[in-house]
C-alpha positions in Angstrom: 0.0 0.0 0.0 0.5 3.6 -1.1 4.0 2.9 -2.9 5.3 5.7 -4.8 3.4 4.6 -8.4 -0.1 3.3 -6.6 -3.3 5.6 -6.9 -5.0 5.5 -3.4 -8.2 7.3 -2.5 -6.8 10.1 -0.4 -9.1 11.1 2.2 -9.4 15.4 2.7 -10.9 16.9 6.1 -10.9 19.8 8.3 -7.8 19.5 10.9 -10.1 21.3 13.5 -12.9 18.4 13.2 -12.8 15.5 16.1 -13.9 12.9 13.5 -11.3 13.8 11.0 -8.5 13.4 14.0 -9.7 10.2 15.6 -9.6 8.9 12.0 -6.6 10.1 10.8 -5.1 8.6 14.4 -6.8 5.7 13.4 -4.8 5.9 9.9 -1.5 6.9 11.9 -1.7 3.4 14.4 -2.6 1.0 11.4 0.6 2.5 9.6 -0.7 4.1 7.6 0.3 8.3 6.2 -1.5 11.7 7.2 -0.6 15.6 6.2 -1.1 17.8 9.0 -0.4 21.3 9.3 2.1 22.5 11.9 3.1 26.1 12.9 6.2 25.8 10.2 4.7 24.0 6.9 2.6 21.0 6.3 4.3 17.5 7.5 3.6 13.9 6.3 3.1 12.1 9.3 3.5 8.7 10.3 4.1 6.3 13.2 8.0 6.9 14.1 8.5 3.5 15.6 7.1 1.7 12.8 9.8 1.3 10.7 7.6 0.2 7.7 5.6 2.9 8.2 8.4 5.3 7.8 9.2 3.5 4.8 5.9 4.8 3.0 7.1 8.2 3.8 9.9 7.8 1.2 8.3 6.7 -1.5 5.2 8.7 -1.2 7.7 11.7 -1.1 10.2 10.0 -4.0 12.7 10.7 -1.2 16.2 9.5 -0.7 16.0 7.0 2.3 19.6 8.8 3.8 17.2 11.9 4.7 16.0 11.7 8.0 13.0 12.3 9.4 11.7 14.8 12.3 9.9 12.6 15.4 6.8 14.8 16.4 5.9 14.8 20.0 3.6 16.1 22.0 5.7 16.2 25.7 8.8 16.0 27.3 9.2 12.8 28.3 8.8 12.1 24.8 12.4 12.8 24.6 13.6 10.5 27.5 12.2 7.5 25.7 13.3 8.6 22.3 17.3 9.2 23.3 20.0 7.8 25.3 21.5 11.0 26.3 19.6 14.3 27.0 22.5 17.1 28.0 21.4 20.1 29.5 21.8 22.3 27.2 18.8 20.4 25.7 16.8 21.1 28.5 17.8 24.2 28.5 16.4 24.6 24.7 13.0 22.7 25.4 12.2 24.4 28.0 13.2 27.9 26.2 11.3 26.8 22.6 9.2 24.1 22.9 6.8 23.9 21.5 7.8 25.5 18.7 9.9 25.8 15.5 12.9 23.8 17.1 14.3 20.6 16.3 16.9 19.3 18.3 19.2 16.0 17.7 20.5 13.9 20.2 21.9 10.3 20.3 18.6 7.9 19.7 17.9 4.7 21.7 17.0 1.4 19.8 13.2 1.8 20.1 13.5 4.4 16.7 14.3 2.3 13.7 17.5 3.2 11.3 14.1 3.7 9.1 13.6 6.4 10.2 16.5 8.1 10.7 18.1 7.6 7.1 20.5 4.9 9.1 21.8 7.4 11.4 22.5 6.8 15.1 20.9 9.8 16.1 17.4 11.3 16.4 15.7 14.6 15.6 12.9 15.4 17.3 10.5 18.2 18.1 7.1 19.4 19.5 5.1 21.6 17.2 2.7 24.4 18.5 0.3 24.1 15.8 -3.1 22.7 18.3 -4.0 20.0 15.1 -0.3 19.0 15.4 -0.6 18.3 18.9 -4.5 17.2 18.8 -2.9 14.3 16.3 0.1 13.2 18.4 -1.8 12.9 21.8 -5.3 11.3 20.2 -3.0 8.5 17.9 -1.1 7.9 20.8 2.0 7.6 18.6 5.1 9.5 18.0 4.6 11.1 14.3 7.7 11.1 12.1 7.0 13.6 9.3 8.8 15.8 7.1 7.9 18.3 4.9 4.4 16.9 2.9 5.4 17.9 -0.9 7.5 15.9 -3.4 11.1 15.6 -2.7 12.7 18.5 -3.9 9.8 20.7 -4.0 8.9 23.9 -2.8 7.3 22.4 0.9 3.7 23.3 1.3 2.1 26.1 3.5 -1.4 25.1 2.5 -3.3 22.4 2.1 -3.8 22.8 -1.5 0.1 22.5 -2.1 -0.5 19.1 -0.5 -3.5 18.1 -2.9 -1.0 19.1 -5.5 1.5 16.5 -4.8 0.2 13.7 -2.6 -3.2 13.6 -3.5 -3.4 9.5 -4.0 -0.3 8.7 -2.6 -1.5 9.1 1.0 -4.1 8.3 3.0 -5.4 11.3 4.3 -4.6 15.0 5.0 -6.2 16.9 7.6 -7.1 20.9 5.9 -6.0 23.5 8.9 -5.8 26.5 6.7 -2.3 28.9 6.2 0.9 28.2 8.2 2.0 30.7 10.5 5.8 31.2 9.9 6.0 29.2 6.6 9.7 27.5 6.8 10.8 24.5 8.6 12.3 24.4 12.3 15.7 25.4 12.8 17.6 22.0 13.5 20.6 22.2 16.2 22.4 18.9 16.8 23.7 18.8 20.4 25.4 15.3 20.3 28.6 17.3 19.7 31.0 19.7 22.4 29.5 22.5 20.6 25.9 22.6 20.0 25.3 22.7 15.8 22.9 24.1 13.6 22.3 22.1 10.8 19.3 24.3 9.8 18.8 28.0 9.8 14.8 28.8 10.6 12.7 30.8 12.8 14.7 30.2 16.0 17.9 32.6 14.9 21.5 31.6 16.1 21.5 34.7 18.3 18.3 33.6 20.0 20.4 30.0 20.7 23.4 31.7 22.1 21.2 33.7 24.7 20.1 30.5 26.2 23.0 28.2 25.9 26.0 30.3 25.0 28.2 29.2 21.7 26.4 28.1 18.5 28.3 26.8 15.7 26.8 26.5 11.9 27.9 23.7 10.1 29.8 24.5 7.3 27.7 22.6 5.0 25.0 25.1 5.0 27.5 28.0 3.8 29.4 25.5 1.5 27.2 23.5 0.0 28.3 19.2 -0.8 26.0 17.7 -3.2 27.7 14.4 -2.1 27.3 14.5 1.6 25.5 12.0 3.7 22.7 14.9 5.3 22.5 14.8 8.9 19.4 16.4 8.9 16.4 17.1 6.4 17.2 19.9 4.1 21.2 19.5 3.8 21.0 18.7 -0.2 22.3 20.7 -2.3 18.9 21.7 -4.2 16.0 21.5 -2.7 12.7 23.8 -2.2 12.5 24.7 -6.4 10.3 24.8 -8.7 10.3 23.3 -12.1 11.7 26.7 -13.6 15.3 28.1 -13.1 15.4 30.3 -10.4 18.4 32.8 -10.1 19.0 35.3 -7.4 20.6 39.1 -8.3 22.0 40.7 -5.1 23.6 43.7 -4.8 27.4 43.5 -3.5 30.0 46.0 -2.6 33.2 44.9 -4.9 35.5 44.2 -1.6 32.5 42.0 0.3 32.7 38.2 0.6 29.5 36.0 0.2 28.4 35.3 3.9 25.3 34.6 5.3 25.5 34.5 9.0 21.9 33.3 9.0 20.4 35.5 12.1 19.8 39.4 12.2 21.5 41.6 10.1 23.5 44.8 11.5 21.1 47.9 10.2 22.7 51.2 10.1 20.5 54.5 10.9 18.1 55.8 8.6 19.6 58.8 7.2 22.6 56.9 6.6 21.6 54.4 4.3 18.6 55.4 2.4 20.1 57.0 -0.7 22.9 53.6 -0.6 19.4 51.5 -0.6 17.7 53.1 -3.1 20.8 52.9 -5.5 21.5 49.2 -4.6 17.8 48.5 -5.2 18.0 50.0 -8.4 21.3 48.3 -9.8 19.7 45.2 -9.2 16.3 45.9 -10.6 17.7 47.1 -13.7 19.7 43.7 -14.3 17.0 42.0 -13.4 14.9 43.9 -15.8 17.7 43.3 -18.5 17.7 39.6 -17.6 13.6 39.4 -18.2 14.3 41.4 -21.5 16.8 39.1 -22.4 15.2 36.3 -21.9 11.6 37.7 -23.6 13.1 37.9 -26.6 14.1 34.1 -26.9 10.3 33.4 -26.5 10.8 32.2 -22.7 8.0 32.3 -19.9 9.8 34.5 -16.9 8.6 35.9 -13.2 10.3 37.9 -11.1 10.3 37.3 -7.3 10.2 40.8 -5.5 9.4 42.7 -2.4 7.1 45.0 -2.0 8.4 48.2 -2.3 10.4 47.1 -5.9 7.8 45.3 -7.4 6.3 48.4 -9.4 9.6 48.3 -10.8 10.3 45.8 -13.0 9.5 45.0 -16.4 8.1 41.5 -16.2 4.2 40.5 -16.7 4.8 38.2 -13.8 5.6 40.0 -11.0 5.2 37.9 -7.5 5.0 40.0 -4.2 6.9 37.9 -1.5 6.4 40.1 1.5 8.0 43.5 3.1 12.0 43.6 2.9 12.5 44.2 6.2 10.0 42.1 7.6 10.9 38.1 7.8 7.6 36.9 8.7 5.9 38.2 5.3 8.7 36.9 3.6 8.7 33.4 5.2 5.4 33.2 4.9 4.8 33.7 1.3 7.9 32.4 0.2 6.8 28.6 -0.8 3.0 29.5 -2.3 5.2 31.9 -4.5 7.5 29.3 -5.7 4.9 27.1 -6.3 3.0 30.3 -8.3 5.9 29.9 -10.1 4.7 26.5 -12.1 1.4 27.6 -12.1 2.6 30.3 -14.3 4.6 27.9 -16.6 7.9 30.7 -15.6 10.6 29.0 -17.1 13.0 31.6 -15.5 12.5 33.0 -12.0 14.8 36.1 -10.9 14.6 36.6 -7.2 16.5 39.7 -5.5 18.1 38.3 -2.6 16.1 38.3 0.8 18.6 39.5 3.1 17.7 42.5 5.1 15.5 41.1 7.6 15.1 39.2 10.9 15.0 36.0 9.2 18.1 36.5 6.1 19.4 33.5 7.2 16.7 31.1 7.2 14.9 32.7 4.0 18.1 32.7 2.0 19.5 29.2 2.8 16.0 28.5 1.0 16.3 30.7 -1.7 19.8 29.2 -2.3 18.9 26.2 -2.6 16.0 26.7 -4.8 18.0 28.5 -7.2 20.8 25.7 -6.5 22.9 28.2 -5.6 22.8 30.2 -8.6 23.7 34.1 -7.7 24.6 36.6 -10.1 26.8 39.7 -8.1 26.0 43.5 -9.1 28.6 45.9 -7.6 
């Protein structure tokens, strides 16, 4: 049952209906696979100690079995029965963020199968906020392994449509909750290490780590990018998040800056001293974007442009997608996915995106955006 190539009658309710849970709990103890909504984006959830269960996960999502997956809980002491070592610093975090849009990794105890943690010896686990989440997790009685509920490689889905779009009939269910809050997945820090690790930039910011447990580290793989490496958590390939189109990001750059994304807050000079630089930055990159859409017109191609607010009214493009305020993450986060996914509804065969760096949230938004556009940047100085 619901291997990656067999059409299943996919069962579609509303999250906030008690029927629609107890049945889709139901679903979850037979082994069988539910979307839910969380506060982040949609998972695709099934019974974490069921190592046949976790199984359907791959091929419903075409996804590599060395990708591990998230365990959703619901409690604390979750975490006690889960891994063999809880360090305080991991405490500390749980007790800081959960529940919440943190995933933290520790060393797992036999109970979860390799299955399900793409054959690695340690476990990543968090407890959502989202009440359906948690409704699901408490009623199946089951801790819910579930990643992202799209196609591997897609953009992940914030609604439930984006769902119907890519697992309708390979799953068994998916419970309808409405819009996602933040709209990227949890930040991921491995603590099985001296130095607690993020593997995965999101909502939770390095800065707002350090303030509770002192020295973060960022593995290197999220700055330099291995398509070969073994991920030790989801979302370490090197593409991942894009659309069928080519997406390519134009950010401004002074001549003498290095590429580095510390992925949390940038440092924001004062007004009066920046806004004549920002408008002139803006516009050298909205006029090579513009010359890119031109370009690319004229050889009969389908393009978009991915832009905030503020810039849209400037470029040339009939497909103009609003992603949300540039100095506000959230609308940026938010939208980012559903406009990605616009993208194919639009049949854009190239997507220009500025880059999505001065916010909150640069981090997070532009390890996605990276990795949508596989990493494709084009520098204006």
């Amino acid at each position: 049952m619901n291997s990656r190539n067999e059409k299943i009658e996919t069962i579609i309710a509303y999250g906030d209906d008690e029927a629609a849970i107890a049945q889709a709990s139901d679903i979850l103890r037979k082994g069988g696979l539910v979307a839910f909504p969380t506060e982040t984006v949609y998972g695709l959830g099934a019974d974490a100690l069921n190592a046949d269960a976790s199984a359907k996960i791959y091929a419903a999502k075409g996804r590599p079995s060395d990708n591990p997956l998230i365990v959703h809980i619901a409690d604390t002491e979750a975490v006690y029965e889960l891994a063999s070592n809880v360090p305080q610093k991991a405490v500390m975090l749980m007790e800081a963020f959960w529940p919440g849009p943190l995933t933290i990794i520790l060393n797992k105890k036999k109970i979860v199968p390799d299955g399900t943690t793409g054959g690695l010896d340690t476990v990543a686990i968090r407890m959502p906020s989202h009440p359906v989440a948690m409704k699901l997790i408490k009623e199946s009685g089951v801790y819910i392994a579930a990643p992202s509920a799209n196609t591997s490689g897609r953009p992940s889905p914030t609604l439930a449509e984006h769902v119907i779009e890519d697992m309708n009939g390979r799953i068994d269910m998916i419970l309808d909750g409405g819009a996602v809050g933040i709209g990227i997945e949890s930040t991921i820090v491995d603590l099985t290490g001296e130095i607690p690790t993020i593997l995965r930039p999101g909502y939770i910011t390095k800065k707002m780590l350090e303030d509770i447990i002192g020295e973060v580290m960022i593995d290197k793989a999220i700055i330099e990018p291995d398509p070969n490496l073994r991920p030790k958590a989801p979302g370490m390939k090197y593409t991942h998040y894009a659309p069928k189109g080519e997406v390519t990001i134009v950010e401004y750059e002074p001549a003498d800056m290095k590429e580095d994304y510390q992925f949390s807050a940038i440092d924001v000079k004062t007004e009066n001293a920046i806004d004549d630089e920002i408008k002139t930055n803006n516009q050298k990159v909205i006029d090579k974007i513009n010359a890119l859409v031109a370009e690319k017109n004229a050889q009969g191609f389908k393009t978009a442009v991915i832009a905030t607010k503020d810039n849209a009214p400037y470029y040339k493009c009939d497909s103009v997608l609003v992603v949300g305020e540039a100095d506000k993450g959230v609308t940026i986060s938010a939208n980012l996915y559903a406009i990605l996914r616009k993208c194919d509804t639009i049949g854009a065969e190239y997507i220009y995106s500025e880059a999505l760096n001065q916010n909150e949230l640069s981090g997070a938004i532009m390890n996605r955006l990276l990795k949508a556009a596989g990493h494709r940047v084009i520098k204006v100085h």
